[in-house]
C-alpha positions as CSV (number, residue, x, y, z in Angstrom):
1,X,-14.2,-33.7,13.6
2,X,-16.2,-30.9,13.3
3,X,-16.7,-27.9,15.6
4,X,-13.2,-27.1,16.1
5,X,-12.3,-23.9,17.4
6,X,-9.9,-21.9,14.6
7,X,-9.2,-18.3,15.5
8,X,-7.6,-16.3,12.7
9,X,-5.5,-13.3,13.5
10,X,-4.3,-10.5,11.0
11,X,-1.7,-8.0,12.2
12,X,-2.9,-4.5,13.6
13,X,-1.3,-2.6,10.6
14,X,-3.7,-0.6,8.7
15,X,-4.4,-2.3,5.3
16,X,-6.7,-1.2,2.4
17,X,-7.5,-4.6,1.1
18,X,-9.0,-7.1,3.6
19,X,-6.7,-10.8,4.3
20,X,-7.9,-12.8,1.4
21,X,-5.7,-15.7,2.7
22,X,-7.7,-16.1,6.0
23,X,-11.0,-15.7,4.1
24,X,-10.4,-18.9,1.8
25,X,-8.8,-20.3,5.3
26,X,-12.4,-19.4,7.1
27,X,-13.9,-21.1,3.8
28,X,-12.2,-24.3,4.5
29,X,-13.1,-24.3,8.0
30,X,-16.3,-22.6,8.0
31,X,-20.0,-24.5,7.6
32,X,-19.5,-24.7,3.6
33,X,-16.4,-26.3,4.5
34,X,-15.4,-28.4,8.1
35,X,-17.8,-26.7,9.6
36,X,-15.6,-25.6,12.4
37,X,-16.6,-22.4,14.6
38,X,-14.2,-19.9,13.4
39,X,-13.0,-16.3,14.7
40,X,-11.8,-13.2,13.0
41,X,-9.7,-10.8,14.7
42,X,-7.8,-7.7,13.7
43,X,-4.7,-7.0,16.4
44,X,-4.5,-8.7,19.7
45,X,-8.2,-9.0,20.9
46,X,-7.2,-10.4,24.2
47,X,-11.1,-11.3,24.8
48,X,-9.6,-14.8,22.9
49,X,-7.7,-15.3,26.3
50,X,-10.6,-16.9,27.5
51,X,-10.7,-19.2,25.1
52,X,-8.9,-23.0,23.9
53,X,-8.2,-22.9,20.6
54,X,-7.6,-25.7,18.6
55,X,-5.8,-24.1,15.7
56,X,-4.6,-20.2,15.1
57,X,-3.6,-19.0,11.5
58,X,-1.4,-15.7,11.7
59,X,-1.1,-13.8,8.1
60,X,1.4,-11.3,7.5
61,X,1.5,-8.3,4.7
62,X,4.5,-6.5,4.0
63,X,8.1,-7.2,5.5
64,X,8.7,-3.9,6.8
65,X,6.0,-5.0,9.2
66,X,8.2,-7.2,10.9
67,X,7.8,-5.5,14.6
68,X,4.3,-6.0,14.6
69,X,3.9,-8.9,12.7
70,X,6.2,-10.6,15.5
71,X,3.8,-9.1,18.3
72,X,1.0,-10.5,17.1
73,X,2.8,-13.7,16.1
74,X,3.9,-13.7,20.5
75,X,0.2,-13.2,21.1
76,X,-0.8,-16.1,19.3
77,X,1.6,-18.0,21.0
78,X,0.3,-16.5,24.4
79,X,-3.9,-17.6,23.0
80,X,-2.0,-20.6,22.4
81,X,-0.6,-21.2,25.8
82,X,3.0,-21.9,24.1
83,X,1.4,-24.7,22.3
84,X,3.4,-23.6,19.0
85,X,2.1,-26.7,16.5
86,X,-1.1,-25.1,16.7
87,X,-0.1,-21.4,15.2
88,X,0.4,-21.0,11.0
89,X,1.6,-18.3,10.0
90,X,1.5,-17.3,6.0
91,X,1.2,-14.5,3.8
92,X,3.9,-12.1,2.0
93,X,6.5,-11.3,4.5
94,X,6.5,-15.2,6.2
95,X,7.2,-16.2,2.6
96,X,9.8,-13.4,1.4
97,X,11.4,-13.8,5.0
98,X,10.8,-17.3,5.6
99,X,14.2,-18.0,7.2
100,X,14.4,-15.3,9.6
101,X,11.2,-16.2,10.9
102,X,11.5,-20.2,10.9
103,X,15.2,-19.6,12.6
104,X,13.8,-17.1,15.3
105,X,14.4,-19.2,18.5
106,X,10.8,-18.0,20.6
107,X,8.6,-19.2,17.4
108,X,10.7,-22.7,17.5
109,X,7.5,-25.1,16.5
110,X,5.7,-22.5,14.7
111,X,4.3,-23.1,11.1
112,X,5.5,-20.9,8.5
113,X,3.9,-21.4,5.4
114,X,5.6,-20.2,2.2
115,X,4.1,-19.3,-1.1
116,X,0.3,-20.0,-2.0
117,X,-1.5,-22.8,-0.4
118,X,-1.8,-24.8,-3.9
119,X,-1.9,-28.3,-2.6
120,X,-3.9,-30.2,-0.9
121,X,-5.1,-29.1,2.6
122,X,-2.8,-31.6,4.2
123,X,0.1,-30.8,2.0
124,X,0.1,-27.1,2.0
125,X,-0.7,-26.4,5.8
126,X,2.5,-29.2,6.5
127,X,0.0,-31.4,8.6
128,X,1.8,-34.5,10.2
129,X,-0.7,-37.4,9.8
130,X,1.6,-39.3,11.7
131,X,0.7,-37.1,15.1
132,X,-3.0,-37.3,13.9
133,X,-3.4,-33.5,13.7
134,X,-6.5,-32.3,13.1
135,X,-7.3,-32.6,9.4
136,X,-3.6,-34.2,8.4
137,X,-5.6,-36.9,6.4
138,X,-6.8,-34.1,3.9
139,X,-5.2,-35.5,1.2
140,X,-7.3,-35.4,-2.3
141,X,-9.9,-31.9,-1.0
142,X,-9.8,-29.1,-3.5
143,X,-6.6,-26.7,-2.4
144,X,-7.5,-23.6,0.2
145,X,-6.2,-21.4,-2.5
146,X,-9.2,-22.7,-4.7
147,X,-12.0,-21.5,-2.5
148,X,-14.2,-18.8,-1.9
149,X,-13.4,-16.5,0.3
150,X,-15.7,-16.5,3.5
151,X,-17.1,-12.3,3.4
152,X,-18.8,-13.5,6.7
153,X,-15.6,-13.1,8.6
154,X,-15.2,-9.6,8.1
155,X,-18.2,-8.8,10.0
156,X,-16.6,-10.0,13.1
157,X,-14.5,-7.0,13.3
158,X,-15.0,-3.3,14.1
159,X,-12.1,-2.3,11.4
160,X,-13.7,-1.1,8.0
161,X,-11.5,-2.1,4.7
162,X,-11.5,1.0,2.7
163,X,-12.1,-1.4,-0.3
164,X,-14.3,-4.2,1.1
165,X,-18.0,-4.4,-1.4
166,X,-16.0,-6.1,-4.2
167,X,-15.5,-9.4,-5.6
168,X,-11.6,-10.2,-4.8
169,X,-10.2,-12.4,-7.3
170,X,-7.3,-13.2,-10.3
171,X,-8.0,-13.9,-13.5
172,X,-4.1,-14.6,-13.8
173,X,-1.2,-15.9,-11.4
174,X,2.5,-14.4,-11.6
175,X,3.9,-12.7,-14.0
176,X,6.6,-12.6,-16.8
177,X,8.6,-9.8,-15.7
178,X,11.4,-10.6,-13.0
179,X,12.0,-7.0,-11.4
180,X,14.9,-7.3,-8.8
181,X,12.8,-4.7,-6.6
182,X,9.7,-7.2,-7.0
183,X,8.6,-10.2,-4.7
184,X,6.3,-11.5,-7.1
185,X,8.5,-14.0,-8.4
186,X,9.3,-15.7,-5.1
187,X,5.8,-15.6,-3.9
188,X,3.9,-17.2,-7.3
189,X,6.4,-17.8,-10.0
190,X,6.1,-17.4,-13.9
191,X,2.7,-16.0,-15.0
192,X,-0.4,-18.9,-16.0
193,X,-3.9,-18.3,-15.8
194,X,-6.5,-19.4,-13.2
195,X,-9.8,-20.8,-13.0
196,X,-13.1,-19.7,-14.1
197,X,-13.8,-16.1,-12.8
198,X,-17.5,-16.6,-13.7
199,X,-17.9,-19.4,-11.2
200,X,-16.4,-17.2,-8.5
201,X,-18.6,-14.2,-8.9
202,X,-21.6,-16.9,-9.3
203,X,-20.7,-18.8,-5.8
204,X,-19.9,-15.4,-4.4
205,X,-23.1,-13.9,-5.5
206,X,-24.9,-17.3,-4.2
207,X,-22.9,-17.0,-0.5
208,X,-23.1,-13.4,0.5
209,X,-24.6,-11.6,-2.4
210,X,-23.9,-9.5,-4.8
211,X,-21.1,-7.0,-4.8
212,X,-20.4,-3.8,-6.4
213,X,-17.2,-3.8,-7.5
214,X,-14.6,-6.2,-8.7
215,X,-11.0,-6.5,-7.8
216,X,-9.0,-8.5,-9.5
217,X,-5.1,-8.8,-8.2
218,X,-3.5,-10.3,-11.4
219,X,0.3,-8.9,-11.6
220,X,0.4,-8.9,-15.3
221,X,-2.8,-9.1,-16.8
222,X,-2.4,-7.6,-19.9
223,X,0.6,-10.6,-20.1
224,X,-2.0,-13.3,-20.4
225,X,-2.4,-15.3,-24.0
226,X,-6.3,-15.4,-22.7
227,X,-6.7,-11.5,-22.4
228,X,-9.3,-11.1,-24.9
229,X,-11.0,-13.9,-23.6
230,X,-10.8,-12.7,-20.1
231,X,-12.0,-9.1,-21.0
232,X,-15.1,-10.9,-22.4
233,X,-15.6,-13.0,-19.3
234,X,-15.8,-9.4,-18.0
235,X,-18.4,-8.2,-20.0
236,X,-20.4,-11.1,-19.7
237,X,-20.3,-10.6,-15.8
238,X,-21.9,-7.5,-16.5
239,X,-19.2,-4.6,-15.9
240,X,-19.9,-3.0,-18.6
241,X,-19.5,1.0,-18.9
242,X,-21.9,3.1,-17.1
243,X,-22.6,-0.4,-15.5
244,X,-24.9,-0.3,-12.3
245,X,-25.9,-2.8,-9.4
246,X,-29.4,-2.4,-8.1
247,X,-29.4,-4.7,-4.2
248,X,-32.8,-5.2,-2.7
249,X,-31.8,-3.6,0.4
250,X,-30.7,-0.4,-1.3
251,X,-33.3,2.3,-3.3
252,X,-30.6,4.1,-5.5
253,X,-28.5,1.4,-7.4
254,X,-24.4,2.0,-7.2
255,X,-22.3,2.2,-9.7
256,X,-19.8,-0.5,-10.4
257,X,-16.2,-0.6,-11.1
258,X,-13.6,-2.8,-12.8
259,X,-9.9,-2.2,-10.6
260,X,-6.7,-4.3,-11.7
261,X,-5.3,-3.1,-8.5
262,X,-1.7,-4.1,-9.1
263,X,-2.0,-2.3,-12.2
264,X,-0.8,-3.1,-16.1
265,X,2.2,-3.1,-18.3
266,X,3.5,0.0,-20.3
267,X,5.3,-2.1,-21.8
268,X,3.1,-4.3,-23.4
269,X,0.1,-1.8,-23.5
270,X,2.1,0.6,-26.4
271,X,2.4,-2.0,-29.1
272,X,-1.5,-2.7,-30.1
273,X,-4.0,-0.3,-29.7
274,X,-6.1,-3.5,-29.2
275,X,-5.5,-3.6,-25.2
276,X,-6.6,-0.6,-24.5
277,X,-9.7,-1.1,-27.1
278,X,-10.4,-3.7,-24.9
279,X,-9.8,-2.3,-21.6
280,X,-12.6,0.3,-22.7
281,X,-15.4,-2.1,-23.3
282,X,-15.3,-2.9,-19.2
283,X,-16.0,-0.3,-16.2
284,X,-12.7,0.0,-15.6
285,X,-11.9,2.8,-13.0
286,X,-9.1,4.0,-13.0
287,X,-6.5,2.3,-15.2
288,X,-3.4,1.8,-13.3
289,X,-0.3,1.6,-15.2
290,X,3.2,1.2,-13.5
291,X,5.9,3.7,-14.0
292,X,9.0,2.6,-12.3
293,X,11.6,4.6,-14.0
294,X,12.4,7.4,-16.6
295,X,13.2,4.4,-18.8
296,X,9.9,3.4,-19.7
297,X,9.0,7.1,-20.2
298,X,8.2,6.4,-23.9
299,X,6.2,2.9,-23.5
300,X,4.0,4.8,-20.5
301,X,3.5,8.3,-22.3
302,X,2.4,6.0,-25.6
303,X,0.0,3.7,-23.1
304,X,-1.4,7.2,-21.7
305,X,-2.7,8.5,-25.3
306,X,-3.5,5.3,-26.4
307,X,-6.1,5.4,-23.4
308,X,-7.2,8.8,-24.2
309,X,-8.1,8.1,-27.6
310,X,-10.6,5.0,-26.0
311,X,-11.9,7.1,-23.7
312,X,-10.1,5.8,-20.7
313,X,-9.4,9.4,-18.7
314,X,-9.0,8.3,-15.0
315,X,-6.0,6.5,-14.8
316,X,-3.8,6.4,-11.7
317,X,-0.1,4.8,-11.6
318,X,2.7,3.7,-9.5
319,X,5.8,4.9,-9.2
320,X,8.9,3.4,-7.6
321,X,11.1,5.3,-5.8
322,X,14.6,4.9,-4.0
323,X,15.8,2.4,-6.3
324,X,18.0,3.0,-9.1
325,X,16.4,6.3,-9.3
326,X,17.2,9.9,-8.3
327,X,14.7,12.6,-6.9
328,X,15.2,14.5,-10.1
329,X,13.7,10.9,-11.9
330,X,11.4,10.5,-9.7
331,X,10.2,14.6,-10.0
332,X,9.9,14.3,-14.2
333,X,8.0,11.2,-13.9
334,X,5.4,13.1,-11.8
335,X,5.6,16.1,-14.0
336,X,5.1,14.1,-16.4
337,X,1.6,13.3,-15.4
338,X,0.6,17.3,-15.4
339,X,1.5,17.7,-18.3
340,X,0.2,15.1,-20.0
341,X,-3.3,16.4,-17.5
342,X,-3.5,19.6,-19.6
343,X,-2.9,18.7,-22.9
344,X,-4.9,15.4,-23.2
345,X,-7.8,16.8,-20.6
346,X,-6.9,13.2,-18.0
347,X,-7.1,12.7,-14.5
348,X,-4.0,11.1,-13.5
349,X,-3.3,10.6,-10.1
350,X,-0.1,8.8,-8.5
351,X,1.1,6.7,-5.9
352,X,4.6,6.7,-5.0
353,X,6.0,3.7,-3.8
354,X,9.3,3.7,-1.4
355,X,11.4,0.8,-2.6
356,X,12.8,-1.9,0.4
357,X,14.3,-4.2,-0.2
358,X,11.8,-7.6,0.4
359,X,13.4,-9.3,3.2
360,X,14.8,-6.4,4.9
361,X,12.4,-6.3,8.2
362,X,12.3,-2.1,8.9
363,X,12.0,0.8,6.4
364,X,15.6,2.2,6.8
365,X,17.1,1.3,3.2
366,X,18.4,4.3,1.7
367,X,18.8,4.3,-1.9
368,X,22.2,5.1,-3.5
369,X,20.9,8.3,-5.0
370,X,18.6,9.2,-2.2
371,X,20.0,10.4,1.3
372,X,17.6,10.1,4.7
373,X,16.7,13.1,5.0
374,X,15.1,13.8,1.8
375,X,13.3,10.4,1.7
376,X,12.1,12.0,5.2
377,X,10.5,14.5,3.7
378,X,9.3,13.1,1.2
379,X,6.9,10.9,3.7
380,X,6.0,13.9,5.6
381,X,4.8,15.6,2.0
382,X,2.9,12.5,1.0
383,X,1.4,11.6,5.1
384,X,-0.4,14.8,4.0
385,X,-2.1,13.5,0.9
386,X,-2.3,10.1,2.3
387,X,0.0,8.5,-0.3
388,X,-1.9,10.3,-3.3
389,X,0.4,12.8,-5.7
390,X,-2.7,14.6,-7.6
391,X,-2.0,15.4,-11.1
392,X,-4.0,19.0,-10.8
393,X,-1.4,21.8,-11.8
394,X,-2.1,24.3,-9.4
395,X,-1.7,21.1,-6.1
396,X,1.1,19.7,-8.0
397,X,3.5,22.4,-8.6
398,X,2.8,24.2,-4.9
399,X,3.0,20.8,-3.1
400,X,6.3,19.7,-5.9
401,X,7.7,22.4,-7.1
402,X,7.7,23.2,-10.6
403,X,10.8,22.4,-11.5
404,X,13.5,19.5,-10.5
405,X,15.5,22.2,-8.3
406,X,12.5,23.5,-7.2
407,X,11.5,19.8,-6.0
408,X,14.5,19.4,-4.1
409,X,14.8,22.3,-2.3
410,X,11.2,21.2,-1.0
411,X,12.8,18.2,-0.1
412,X,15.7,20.3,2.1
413,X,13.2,22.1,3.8
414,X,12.7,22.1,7.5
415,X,10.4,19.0,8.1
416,X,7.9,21.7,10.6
417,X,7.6,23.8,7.5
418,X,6.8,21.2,5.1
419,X,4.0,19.4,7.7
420,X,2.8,23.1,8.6
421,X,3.2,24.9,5.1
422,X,-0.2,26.7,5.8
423,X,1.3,28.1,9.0
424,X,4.8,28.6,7.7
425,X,3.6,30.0,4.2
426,X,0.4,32.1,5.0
427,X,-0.1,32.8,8.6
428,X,1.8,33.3,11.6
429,X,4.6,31.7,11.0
430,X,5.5,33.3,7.7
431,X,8.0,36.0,9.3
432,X,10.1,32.6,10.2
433,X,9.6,31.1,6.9
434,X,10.8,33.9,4.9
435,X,14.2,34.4,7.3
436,X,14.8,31.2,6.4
437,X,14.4,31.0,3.0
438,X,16.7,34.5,3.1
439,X,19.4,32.6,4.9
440,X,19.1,29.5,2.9
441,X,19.4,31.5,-0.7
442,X,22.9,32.3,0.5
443,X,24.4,28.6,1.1
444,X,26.2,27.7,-1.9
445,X,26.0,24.2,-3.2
446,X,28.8,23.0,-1.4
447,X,27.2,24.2,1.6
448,X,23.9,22.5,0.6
449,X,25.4,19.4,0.1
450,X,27.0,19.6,3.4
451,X,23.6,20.5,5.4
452,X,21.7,18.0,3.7
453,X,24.6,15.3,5.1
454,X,24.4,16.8,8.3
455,X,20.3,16.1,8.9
456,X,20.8,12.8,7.5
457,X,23.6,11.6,9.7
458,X,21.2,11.7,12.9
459,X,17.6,11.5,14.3
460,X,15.6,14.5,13.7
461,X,15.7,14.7,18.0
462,X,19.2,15.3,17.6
463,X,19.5,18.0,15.1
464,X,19.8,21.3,17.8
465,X,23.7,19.3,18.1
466,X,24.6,19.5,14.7
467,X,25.8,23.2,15.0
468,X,29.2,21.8,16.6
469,X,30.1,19.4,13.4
470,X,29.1,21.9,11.0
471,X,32.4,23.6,9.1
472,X,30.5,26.8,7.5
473,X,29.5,29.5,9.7
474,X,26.4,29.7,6.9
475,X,25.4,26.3,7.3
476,X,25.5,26.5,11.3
477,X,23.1,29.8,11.0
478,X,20.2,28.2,9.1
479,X,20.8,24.8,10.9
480,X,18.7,26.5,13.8
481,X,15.3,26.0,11.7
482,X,15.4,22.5,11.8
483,X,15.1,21.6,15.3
484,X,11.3,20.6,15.6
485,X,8.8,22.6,17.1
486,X,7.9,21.7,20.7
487,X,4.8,19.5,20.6
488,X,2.8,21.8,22.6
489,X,3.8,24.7,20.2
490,X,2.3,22.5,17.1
491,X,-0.9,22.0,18.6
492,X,-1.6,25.2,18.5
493,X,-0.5,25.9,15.2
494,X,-2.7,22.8,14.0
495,X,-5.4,24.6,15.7
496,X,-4.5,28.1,13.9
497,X,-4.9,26.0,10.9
498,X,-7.5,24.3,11.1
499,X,-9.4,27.6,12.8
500,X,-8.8,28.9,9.3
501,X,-9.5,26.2,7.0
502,X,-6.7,25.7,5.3
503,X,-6.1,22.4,6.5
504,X,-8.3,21.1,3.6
505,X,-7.2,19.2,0.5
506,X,-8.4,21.6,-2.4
507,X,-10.7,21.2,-4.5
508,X,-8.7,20.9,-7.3
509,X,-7.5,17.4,-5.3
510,X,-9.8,15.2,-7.3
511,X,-8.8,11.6,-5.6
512,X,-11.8,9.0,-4.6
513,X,-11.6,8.7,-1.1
514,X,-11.2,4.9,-1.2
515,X,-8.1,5.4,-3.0
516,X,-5.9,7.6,-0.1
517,X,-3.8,5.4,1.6
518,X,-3.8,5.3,5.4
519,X,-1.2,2.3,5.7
520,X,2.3,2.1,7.6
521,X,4.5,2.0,4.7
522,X,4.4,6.2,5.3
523,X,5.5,5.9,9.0
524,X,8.5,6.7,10.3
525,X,11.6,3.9,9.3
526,X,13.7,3.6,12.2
527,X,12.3,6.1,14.2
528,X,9.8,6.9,16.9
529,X,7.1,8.8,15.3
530,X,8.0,12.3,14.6
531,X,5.6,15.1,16.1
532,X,4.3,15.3,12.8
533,X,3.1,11.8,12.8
534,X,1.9,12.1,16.2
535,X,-0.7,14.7,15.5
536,X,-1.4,13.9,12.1
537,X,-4.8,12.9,13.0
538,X,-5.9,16.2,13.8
539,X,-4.8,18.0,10.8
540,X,-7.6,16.7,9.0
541,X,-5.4,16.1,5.5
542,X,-3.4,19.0,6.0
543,X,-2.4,19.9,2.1
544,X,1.3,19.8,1.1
């Protein structure tokens, strides 16, 4: 039965990590496996119009994705010609959401796989042997979840994974935490180890070559019973410190990396010195740690010297935010990472993470201690570091504030002056800037607190009509500096800006360029994009 066509379609969202789902999929199908011919597209490539397809797999990332995970879920359908047994669709939100997408009414006859694809090919794809799909007698083949991932695919497409020359793997599955803000336990369950990573780098190695770096996904690593064993598996790959990989296609070897991309415990990392003893012996750059609330302040500050004293001095962590927390919690936890910069000599960088909840399908959740506007501007502060908080002093406390107050007076700013603060700080649009900082000073914090209700009751298009609900002649005055900027007027102040170079992240920045995120989880949540969003491109990184 082989020479099927299979066309596999990932969503048009911009990811950092290519689908490792649809490259153990291509595996199965591919010429080590059914030896199917198989296509890779990214987004609706409508040259697969032309084409009869015998089966279409569909993945899907995060849940917030929803519209356009359900566009390209329609266009399959359309490739398909409405033949809806032969479109799968799998991944994180298909398995966090499964009912809402199994009970939409257009996708009736659509696959949705949930969870991993842990049994046999048959079994986990839901093949009806009955109908005599293709393959539904794949009863006793090693599961899809089990294989290789097919590299090959990726050169199909014109999209470049900002993480891509890596081994992709997991040492471990799950975890033992059960965080209500997580989907891990849904998607893989309690934590247990996994196969041999040796014979994956080996059969990797054997298919497409060596790679430089290797990223492995585990949730809870540092969890495992086998974590000395699996830092020595490490080693024994090679990814040593100061570790380098010399191709025969390339004159200067590159340096290689270890990444535990989802990042490690605090929690467990501060009671034995021995983790982090370990974690030394390996290239690992950086260590991420998690640091989800002020309440593992202790555990993470203990985990951060601990690394320090091994040598371990980029580190980079994640912090969750519009939760349980509060701006001020989520301020101190980044000011925590300045000052623990300056005393201990470390480069810690962060990444903070908006909380949604997993099924919800947008990115409008507002937390209890959060209010709209301020999560706003928080995006529009971080869509100018592309998702990276740097732990530099001098970039942290001008883009933050030094202080809790300071931080959320930032956050109450005009949105136009927090995009623009280069314009609105420094050239010609300081005159403004100061008037309103003069007329803000004298709103009291009742007054505050009513202004910052008033820009979070309505769409930022709406806010020249909020003079008319406003009670304080005060709070009507400065409302004036929030209607945004005519589009036309911001192109030419992005052109002032970037005339002057001032648009530039500073030195003093200090993030890999792999690690800036360029994903939609800093878009707009129930919005259509902002002007800031619209032009972002051409701000080249404007610094916050």
């Amino acid at each position: 039965m082989a020479n099927k066509n299979i066309l596999l379609i990932e969503p048009g969202y911009k990811n950092k990590y290519p689908p490792l789902g649809l490259m153990k999929i291509a595996q199965y199908h591919g010429p080590h496996g059914k030896r199917d011919r198989v296509r890779f597209i990214k987004g609706e490539d409508r040259s697969v119009l032309d084409q009869a397809w015998d089966r279409i797999y569909v993945t899907t990332l995060f849940s917030f994705e929803y519209p356009k995970i359900a566009q390209t879920i329609d266009f399959a359908l359309n490739v398909a010609n409405g033949q809806a047994d032969k479109v799968f669709v799998g991944g994180i939100a298909a398995s966090l959401m499964h009912e809402r997408f199994v009970a939409e009414p257009r996708w009736h006859g659509v696959r949705f796989i949930k969870g991993l694809l842990t049994d046999s090919p048959a079994a986990s794809l839901q093949l009806d042997d009955f109908s005599e799909e293709l393959y539904a007698d794949d009863h006793h083949n090693r599961p899809i979840e089990d294989l290789i991932p097919d590299y090959s695919i990726l050169d199909q497409i014109d999209y470049k994974y900002p993480v891509r020359d890596a081994y992709f793997s997991y040492t471990s599955r799950g975890c033992i935490r059960k965080c209500h803000f997580c989907g891990v336990p849904k998607l893989e369950g309690m934590q247990r180890d996994t196969d041999s990573l040796t014979a994956v780098v080996r059969a990797i190695d054997e298919l497409y070559g060596p790679k430089k770096d290797l990223m492995l996904m585990d949730n809870n690593v540092v969890a495992s019973p086998r974590f000395k064993e699996i830092i020595a598996e490490i080693r024994d790959l090679g990814f040593v410190p100061g570790a380098k990989l010399q191709r025969a296609n390339e004159r200067v070897p590159v340096q290689r990396r270890v990444d535990f991309n989802q990042g490690v415990d605090a929690r467990i990392l501060c009671k034995d010195k021995m983790y982090l003893r370990e974690l030394a012996t390996i290239c690992l750059k950086p260590l991420r740690i998690a640091f989800d609330h002020l309440g593992v302040k202790g555990p993470y500050e203990q985990a951060i010297r601990f690394a320090h004293e091994f040598g371990l001095t980029e580190l980079s962590n994640y912090m969750l935010y519009n939760f349980h927390d509060s701006p001020t919690d989520l301020f101190e936890r980044m000011r925590l990472n300045v000052t623990l910069n300056e005393e201990l000599g470390v480069r810690i960088w962060s990444f903070p993470m908006r909380y949604q909840p997993t099924a919800r399908p947008d990115r409008g959740h507002v937390g209890q201690k959060w209010t709209r506007y301020q999560l706003r501007s928080m995006q529009i502060v971080l869509q100018a570091t592309h998702g990276v908080v740097s732990g530099a002093p001098d970039f942290f406390k001008r883009a933050f504030g030094d202080t809790a107050e300071e931080y959320e007076r930032i956050l109450l700013r005009p949105h136009d002056f927090i995009f623009n603060r280069e314009w609105y700080e420094r050239l010609g649009g300081q005159a403004e800037f100061d008037e309103y900082q003069s007329q803000f000073s004298r709103l009291d914090s009742y007054e505050r607190a009513e202004l910052l209700e008033l820009l979070s009751s309505c769409d930022p298009r709406d806010f020249a009509n909020l003079t008319t609900q406003a009670t304080s002649a005060r709070v009507k005055n400065v409302l004036r500096f929030y209607v945004p900027v005519p589009k036309d007027q911001l192109y030419r102040i992005w052109e002032k800006q970037q005339e002057n170079r001032l648009a530039k992240l500073p030195a003093g920045f200090g993030v890999p360029e792999d690690e800036l995120v360029e994903d939609a989880g800093l878009d707009a949540e129930d919005q259509e994009p902002s002007p800031q969003e619209a032009g972002r491109k051409d701000v080249e990184r404007t610094a916050a």
